[in-house]
Structures are given as structure tokens and as C-alpha cells.
C-alpha positions in Angstrom: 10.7 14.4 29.3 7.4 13.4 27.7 4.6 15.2 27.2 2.7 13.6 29.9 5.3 13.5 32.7 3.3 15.0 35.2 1.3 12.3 35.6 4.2 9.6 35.9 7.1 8.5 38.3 9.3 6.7 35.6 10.3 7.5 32.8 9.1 5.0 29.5 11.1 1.6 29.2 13.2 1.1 26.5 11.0 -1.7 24.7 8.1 0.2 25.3 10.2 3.3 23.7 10.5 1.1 20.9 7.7 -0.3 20.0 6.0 3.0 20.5 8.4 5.9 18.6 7.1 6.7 15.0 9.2 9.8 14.2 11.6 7.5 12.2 8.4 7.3 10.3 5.9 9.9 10.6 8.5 12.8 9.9 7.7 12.6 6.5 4.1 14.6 7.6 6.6 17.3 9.1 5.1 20.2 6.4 1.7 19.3 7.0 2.2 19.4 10.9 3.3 22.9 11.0 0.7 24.0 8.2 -2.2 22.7 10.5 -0.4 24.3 13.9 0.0 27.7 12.2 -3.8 27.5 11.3 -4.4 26.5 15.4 -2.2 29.3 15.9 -4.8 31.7 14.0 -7.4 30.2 15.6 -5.8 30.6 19.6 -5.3 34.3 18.5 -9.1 34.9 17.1 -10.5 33.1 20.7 -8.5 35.6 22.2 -6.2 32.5 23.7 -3.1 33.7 22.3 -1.9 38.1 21.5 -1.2 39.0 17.9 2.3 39.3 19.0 2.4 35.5 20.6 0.6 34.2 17.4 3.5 35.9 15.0 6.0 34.4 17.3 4.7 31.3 16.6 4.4 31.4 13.4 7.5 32.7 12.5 9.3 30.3 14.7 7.1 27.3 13.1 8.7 28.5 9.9 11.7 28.5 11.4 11.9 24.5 12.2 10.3 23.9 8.6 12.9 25.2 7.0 15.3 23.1 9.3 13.4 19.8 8.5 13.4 20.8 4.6 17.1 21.7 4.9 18.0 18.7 7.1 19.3 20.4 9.6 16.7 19.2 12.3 18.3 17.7 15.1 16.3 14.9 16.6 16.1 14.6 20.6 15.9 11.7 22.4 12.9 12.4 23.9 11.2 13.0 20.5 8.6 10.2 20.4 7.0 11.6 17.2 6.8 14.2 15.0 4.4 16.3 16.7 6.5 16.3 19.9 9.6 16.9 17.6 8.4 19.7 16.5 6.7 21.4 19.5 9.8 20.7 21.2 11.7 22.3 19.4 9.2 25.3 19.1 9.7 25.7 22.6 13.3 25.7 22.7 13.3 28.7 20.4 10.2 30.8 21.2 10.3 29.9 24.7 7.5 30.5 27.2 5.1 31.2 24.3 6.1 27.6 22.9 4.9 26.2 25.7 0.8 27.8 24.7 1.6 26.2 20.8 -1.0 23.2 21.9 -3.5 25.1 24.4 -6.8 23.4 23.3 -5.6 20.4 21.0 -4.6 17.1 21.7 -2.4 15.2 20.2 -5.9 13.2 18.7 -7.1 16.3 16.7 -3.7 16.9 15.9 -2.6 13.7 14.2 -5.6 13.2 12.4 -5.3 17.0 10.8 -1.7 16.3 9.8 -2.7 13.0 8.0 -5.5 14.4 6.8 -3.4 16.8 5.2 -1.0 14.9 4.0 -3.6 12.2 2.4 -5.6 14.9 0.7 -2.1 16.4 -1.1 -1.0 12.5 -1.8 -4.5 11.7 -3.5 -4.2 15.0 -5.7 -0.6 13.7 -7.0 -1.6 10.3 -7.7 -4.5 11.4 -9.2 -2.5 13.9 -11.3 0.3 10.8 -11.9 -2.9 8.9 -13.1 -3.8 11.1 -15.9 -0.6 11.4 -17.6 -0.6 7.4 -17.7 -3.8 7.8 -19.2 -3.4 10.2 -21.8 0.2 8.0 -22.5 -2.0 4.9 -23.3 -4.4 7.5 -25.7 -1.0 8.6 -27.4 0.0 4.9 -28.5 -3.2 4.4 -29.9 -2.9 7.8 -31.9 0.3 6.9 -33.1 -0.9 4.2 -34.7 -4.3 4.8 -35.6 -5.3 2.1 -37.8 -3.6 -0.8 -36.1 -5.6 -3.8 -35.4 -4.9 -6.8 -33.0 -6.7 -9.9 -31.6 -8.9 -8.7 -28.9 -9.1 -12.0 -26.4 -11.4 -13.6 -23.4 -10.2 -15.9 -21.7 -6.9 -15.1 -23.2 -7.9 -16.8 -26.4 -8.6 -14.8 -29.6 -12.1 -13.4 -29.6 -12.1 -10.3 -32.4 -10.9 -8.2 -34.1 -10.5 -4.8 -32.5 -8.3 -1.6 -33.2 -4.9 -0.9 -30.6 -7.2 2.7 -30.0 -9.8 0.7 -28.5 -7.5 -1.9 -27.1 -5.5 1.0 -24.8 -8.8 3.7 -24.5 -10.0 1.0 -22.2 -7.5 0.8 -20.3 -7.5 4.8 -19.9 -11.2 4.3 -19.3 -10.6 2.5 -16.2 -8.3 4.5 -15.4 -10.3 7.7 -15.4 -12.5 6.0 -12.8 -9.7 5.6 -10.6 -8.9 9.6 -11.0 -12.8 10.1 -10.2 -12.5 7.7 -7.2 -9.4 9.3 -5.6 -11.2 12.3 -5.7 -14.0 11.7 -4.5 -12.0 10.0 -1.7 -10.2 13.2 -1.3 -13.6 15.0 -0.7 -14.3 13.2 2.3 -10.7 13.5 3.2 -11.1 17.3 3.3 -12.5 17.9 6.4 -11.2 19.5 9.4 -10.6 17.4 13.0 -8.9 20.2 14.5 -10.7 21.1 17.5 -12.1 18.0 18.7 -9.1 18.1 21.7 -8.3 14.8 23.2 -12.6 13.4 22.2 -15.0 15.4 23.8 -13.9 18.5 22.5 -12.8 21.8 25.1 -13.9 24.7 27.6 -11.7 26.8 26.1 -13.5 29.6 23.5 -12.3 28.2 20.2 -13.7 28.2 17.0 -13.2 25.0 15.0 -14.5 26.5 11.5 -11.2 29.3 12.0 -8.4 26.8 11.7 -11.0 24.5 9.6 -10.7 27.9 6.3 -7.1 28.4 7.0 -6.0 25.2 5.9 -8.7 25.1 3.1 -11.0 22.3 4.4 -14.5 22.2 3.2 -15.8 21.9 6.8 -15.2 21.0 9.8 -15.9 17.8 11.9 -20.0 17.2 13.2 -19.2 14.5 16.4 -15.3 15.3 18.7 -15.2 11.6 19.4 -15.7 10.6 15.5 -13.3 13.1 14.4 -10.5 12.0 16.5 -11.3 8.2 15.6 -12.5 8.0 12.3 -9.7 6.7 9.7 -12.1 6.0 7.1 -10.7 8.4 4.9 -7.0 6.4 4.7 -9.1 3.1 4.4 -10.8 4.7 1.3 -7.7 5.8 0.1 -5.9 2.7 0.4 -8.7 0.9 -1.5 -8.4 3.5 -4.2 -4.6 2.8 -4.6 -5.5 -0.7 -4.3 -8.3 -1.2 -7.0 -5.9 1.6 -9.0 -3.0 -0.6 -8.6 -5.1 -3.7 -9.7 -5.8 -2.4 -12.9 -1.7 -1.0 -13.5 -1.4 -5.3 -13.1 -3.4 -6.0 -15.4 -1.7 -3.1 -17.9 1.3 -5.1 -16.5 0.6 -8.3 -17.4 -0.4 -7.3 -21.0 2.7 -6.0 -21.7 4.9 -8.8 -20.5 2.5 -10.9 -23.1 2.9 -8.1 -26.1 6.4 -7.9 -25.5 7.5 -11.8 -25.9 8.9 -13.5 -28.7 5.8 -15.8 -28.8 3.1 -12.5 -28.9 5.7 -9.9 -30.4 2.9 -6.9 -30.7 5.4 -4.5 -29.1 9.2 -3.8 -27.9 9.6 -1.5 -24.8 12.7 0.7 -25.2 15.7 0.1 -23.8 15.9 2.4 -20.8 12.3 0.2 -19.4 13.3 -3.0 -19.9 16.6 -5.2 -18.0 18.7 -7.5 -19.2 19.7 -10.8 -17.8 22.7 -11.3 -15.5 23.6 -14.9 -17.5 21.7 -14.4 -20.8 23.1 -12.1 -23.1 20.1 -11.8 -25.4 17.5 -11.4 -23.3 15.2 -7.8 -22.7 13.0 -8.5 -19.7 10.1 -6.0 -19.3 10.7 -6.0 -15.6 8.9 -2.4 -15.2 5.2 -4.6 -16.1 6.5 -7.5 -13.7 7.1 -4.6 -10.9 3.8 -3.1 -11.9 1.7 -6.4 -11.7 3.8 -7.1 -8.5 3.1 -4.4 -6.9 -0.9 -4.8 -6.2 -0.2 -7.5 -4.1 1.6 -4.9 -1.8 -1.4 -2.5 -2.1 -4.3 -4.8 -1.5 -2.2 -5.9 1.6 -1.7 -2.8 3.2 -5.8 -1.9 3.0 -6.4 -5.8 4.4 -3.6 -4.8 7.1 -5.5 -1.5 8.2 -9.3 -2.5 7.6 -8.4 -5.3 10.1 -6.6 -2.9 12.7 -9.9 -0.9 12.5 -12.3 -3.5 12.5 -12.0 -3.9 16.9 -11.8 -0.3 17.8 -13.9 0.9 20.4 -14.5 5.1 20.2 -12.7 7.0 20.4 -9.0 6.9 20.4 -7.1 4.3 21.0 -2.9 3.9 19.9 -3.9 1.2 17.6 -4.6 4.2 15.1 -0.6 4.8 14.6 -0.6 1.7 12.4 -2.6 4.0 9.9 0.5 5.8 8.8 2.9 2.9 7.2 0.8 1.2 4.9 -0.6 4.6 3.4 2.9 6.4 3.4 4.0 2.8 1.8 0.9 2.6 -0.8 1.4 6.2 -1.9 5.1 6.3 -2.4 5.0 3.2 -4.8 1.9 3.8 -6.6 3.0 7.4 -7.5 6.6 5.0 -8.8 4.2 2.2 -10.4 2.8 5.8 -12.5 5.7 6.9 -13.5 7.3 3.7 -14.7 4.6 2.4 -16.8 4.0 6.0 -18.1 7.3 6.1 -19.6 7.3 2.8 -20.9 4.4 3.3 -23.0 5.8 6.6 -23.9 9.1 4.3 -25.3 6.8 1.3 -26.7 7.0 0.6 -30.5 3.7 -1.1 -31.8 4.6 -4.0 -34.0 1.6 -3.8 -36.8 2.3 -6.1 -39.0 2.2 -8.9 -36.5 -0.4 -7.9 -34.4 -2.7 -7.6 -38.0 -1.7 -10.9 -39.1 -2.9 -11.9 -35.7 -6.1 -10.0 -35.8 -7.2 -11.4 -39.4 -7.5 -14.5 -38.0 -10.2 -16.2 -40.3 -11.6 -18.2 -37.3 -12.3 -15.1 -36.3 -14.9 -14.2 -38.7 -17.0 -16.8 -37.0 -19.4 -14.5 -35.4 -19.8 -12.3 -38.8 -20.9 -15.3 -40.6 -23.6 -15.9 -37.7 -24.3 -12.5 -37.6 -25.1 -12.2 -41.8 -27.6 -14.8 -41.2 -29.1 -13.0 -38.5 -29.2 -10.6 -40.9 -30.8 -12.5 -43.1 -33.8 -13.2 -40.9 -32.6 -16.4 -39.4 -32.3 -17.1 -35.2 -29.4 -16.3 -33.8 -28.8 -19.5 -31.9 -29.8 -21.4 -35.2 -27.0 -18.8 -36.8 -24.4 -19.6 -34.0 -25.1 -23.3 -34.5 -24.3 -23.3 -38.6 -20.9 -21.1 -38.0 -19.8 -23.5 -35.5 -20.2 -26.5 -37.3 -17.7 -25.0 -40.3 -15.3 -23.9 -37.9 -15.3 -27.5 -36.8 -15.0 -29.0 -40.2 -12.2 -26.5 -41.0 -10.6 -28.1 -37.9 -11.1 -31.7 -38.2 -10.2 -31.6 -41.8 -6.7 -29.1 -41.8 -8.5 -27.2 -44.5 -9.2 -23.5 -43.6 -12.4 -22.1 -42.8 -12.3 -19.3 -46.0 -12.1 -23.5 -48.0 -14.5 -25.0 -46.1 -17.0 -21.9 -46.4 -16.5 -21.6 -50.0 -17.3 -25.1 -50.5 -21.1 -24.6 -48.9 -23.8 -24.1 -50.8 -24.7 -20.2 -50.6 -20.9 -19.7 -49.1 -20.3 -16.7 -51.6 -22.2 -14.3 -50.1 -19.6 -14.4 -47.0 -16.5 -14.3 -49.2 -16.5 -10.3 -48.4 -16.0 -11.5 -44.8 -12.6 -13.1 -45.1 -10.6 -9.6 -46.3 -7.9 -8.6 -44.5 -9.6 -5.9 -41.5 -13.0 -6.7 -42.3 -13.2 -7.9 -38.6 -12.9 -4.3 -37.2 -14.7 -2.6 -40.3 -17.3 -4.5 -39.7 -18.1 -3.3 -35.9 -20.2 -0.6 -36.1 -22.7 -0.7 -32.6 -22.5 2.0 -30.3 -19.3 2.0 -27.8 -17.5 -1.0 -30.4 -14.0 -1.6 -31.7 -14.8 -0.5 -35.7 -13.4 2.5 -37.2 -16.8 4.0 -37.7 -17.2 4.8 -33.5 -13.4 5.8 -32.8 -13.8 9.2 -33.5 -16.5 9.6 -31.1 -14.7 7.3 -27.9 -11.7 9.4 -28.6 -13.9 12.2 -28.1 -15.5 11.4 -24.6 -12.7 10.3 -23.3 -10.7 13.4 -24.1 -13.9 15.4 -22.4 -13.6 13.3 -19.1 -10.3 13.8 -18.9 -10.5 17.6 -19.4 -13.0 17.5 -16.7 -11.3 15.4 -14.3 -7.9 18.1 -15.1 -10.1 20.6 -13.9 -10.8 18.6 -10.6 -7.1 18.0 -10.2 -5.9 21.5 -10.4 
């Protein structure tokens, strides 16, 4: 028997039955479900809906089936279309005629956008906890190797100099944002539906803001037929995760490019990396391929969901169950995207030597030779101009540009330029890759990340 079988005749056709069930989905929300009807409870017995003794019996028999979903011993009926149902169903079968007041004034509407609200504003919090420690396990490989250098690169060709600390802060930079975006998503998560009934709210004497403190919401909802519609708060989400999971490619791809014969900055340890099923000497960083994968998963399941959305009339409509796959789907592998990569930076070994080599690059000193003439009064475009035209002479003649620079008139004066981590000494602005501004980056970026701790908690 649905809950709706008044109404109807005939029972629901099988390929309607199928197309329609999400329990073997949506009983993952089973905590938050009988967390936000325990608070509905409270709220029944303060409108004077329900006694004091009807509202313990409730509760007590709500923890009762918890502790049968946790335990697994929750037996699934046949008529249980979803996990609301499921559970007043079986609320019912045990409390008996006081199960049957568990959803006086709520609709299934209210209802099912509390639980996911519920659920989305715990799964932001762990992510954004998840986030952190990657963050502070990029900050460590950076600490352990404090004066490493390496090529930093546009367009994936060499560029400068910088230090591995500046190299992996900004990474951790980015993904501070990311913490600061879930959480701010997680704001407007965090308030309460319940009470808005089926759209237009109820006659019965309830109080919204009741239920709305039990389950620690901020507020409660302004507009019934908005609050029973409005998904905004899983499409924000899912572009969090999304944008987050963009930047754990790029983290990724970097070390699928470190970790190559051909780059060799860094080896992953062995319990992150796979081998070949035909190759006996090859170490594959699959964890980055699975991390850059992975985004392409994320960004589709916000696309899939924005364009569900985008042709809803108000208020409800059954459209709005597609809202729970791609979120459950985006949190569960973000939160194992986190963890991977977290421990693979944990195990990665920084090769210095070859990532210095690589950083003293004397083409590199290009741009210092410009910028001493700057120095020296002359245009910078005029500056950029001169530089150029050794690096091309080094080029076309196989000599190097240290030869070719010591061979121009006034070329001592940038001798100093070609010693080995003069590139990185010699950065100095505010925010830069030098030595002389490390101290000070670390230092912010510990502070935001002790104040976005503090949000988390």
C-alpha cells in the first residue's frame, strides 16, 4: 500500500515501480531522515499535535529502526518506494496507531529536502575537512625540503626559477579557496525546509523555527513553495566538488609529469603507484591518472543536475529525485580523490638534484639580464629586446648563453647572474618565489588555514 492509496484504484505498474523507487539509492540519507523526523516530532508535541508520551514513543521507536539500518538488520518491504516510506513504515509497524501521526503536517516535499539538506551540509563539512589535510600534506613536502628549487613553467615550458615551497603553497592556496567555498556553500545549505508541507505550507498550529533549532539550522525557510523546490544548495555544492576536483587534476597531472623518467622530480611510494600487468619495470602513478580522471565525472554530474533544474516550473515536481545520484556520486569520490592524493604526497620523495639542475637553466636567466638593465635606467622593452637577441645567438650558434654573454661588451657585470640558484635568490617582490618572501607565505597560509580549521569544527 502506498502512501497515497486512498486516492487510487490500482495499484502502481511495475515499470512505473521501476523507474520510480530510489530506496536502493536514497537509503544512504537513512540517519539524516530520522534526525529531521525526531525534530518534527518535537515540534508536533510543542503545537500541541502530538502528547509528551506520543512524542517519546516516537522517538524512541525512530531510534529503534536507526539502529536496525546501522546494524543491517532493516528489512526492506516491497511496498517501500523510498526511504522516507521505509522508514515511516516501519515506525508504524512498531509504535502502531501513534506511527500513523509521525507525518501530521509534512509532506514528503519538506521532508526530502530536510534530509538532503542534512546530509549535504555533513558531506560539505567532511570534504572540507578531507581538503585541508591535502593541503597541509602539499605544505609538508615543501618543508621537507626547504631549499629545493625547480623549473617553474607556462605553457609547460620552462619559465623560472622558483622554490618546491612556492611550487606546492600554490597549490594549497587554491585549495584553501575551495575549503572557503564549501563552506560558504554549506551556509546556504543550513537552512530549514521543514514546515513548508506539500508547498503552501499548513492549517495545522506548527512552528517551523522549533524543528528549524533542533536540528541546528541557522533559520528557517522565508517562501513554502521555494523551500520545497529550491535545490540550489546541491547545485552549489556540486560546483564546489567540481571546480575542487578541477584543481585535484591539475595536482594530478603534475605528478604524472614529476614522476616520469623524462621529468624525474619525484618517485611516489610504492603502496600509490601500480605496476604493469605485461611490463615488469614499470611504476604507474595511477592514483594522479584517477585524480585528473575523475573531474570529468564531477563537472558532469553538476551539467546533469543544472540541466534537470533549468525547466522546472514551482514548486515540486518528481524531476527533483534526480538530485540525489550525482551529489551522493560527487561526494563519495571526491572525499576518495582526498584521500588518495593526500597519501601520496605524504609517500613522495623529492628528487633535488634533478629538479635544480633543471631550475639553473641559464636560458633562464633571460629575464634577470633584462631586468639589470632596467635597473640600470634603460626601457624595459628595449631591455627585453637585447636579452632576446643573446638567447638567440646562444641558439643559432650551439654556444651557451653564459659564452655568448661573456663575449658582449659590458657582459661582466651579469656574470653574478649565471650561479647556480641565483634564479630564485634573486626574486624578491611581494608574493614571489625567492627565499627572502617564503617565510612570510608560509606564514599566511598557515593563518588561513587555522581559520578555515576553526570553521570546519
Amino acid at each position: 500500500m502506498t502512501l497515497w492509496s486512498g486516492r487510487f484504484s490500482a495499484g502502481m505498474d511495475e515499470a512505473l515501480w521501476n523507474l520510480s523507487e530510489s530506496f536502493s539509492f536514497d537509503q544512504v540519507l537513512y540517519a539524516h531522515d530520522i534526525a529531521g523526523s525526531k525534530a518534527h516530532v518535537a515540534g508536533l508535541v510543542v503545537a500541541g499535535l502530538l502528547t509528551a508520551d506520543e512524542g517519546d514513543t516516537l522517538v524512541a521507536t525512530l531510534d529503534i529502526v536507526c539502529a536496525e539500518f546501522a546494524s543491517g538488520a532493516f528489512e526492506r518491504s516491497a511496498t517501500d518506494e523510498d526511504i522516507h516510506m521505509a522508514i515511516e513504515r516501519r515506525v508504524t509497524a512498531l509504535a502502531g496507531p501513534v506511527g500513523a501521526k509521525l507525518h501530521t503536517a509534512r509532506s514528503r516535499n519538506d521532508q526530502v529536502a530536510t534530509t538532503l539538506r542534512l546530509f549535504t551540509r555533513d558531506a560539505l563539512k567532511e570534504i572540507a575537512r578531507a581538503t585541508l589535510a591535502l593541503a597541509e600534506a602539499l605544505i609538508a613536502v615543501g618543508e621537507r625540503h626547504p631549499t629545493a628549487t625547480l623549473p617553474g613553467y607556462t605553457h609547460l615550458q620552462r619559465a623560472q626559477a622558483v622554490l618546491l615551497s612556492h611550487h606546492v603553497n600554490a597549490h594549497a592556496v587554491a585549495l584553501s579557496r575551495d575549503v572557503a567555498r564549501l563552506l560558504d556553500a554549506r551556509g546556504r545549505t543550513n537552512v530549514s525546509p521543514l514546515g513548508a508541507g506539500a508547498l503552501a505550507g499548513t492549517s495545522l498550529p506548527i512552528t517551523p523555527a522549533v524543528a528549524a533549532a533542533a536540528l541546528e539550522f541557522d533559520g528557517t525557510f522565508i517562501n513554502s513553495m521555494d523551500a520545497v523546490s529550491d535545490r540550489d544548495f546541491v547545485a552549489e555544492s556540486l560546483f564546489a566538488i567540481a571546480l575542487l576536483g578541477v584543481h585535484l587534476s591539475r595536482l594530478g597531472e603534475e605528478l604524472v609529469l614529476w614522476t616520469t623518467a623524462e621529468f624525474n622530480f619525484a618517485i611516489l611510494g610504492d603502496a600509490f603507484t601500480t605496476g604493469s600487468s605485461m611490463l615488469p619495470q614499470k611504476k604507474n602513478a595511477d592514483v594522479a591518472e584517477l585524480a585528473r580522471g575523475k573531474a570529468g565525472r564531477f563537472i558532469g554530474n553538476l551539467t546533469g543536475l543544472l540541466t534537470t533544474l533549468k525547466g522546472l516550473p514551482l514548486s515540486y515536481n518528481r524531476d527533483l529525485q534526480e538530485d540525489k545520484e550525482p551529489l551522493f556520486d560527487s561526494v563519495r569520490h571526491v572525499l576518495l580523490v582526498l584521500a588518495a592524493l593526500r597519501g601520496a604526497y605524504d609517500s613522495l620523495v623529492f628528487n633535488e638534484a634533478v629538479a635544480a639542475h633543471a631550475a639553473d637553466d641559464e636560458l633562464l636567466m633571460a629575464i634577470d639580464i633584462a631586468e639589470v638593465l632596467v635597473g640600470e635606467g634603460l626601457p624595459f622593452r628595449q631591455a627585453h629586446e637585447f636579452a632576446g637577441r643573446l638567447v638567440g645567438e646562444a641558439l643559432r650558434e650551439g654556444r651557451t648563453l653564459k659564452e655568448v654573454v661573456a663575449s658582449t661588451p659590458g657582459g661582466e657585470r651579469f656574470a653574478v647572474l649565471f650561479a647556480d640558484g641565483s634564479g630564485v635568490a634573486r626574486r624578491t617582490s611581494p608574493g614571489s618565489s625567492g627565499p627572502a618572501t617564503a617565510h612570510q607565505q608560509a606564514d599566511e597560509l598557515h593563518r588561513i588555514l587555522r581559520e578555515l580549521h576553526v570553521r570546519v569544527k
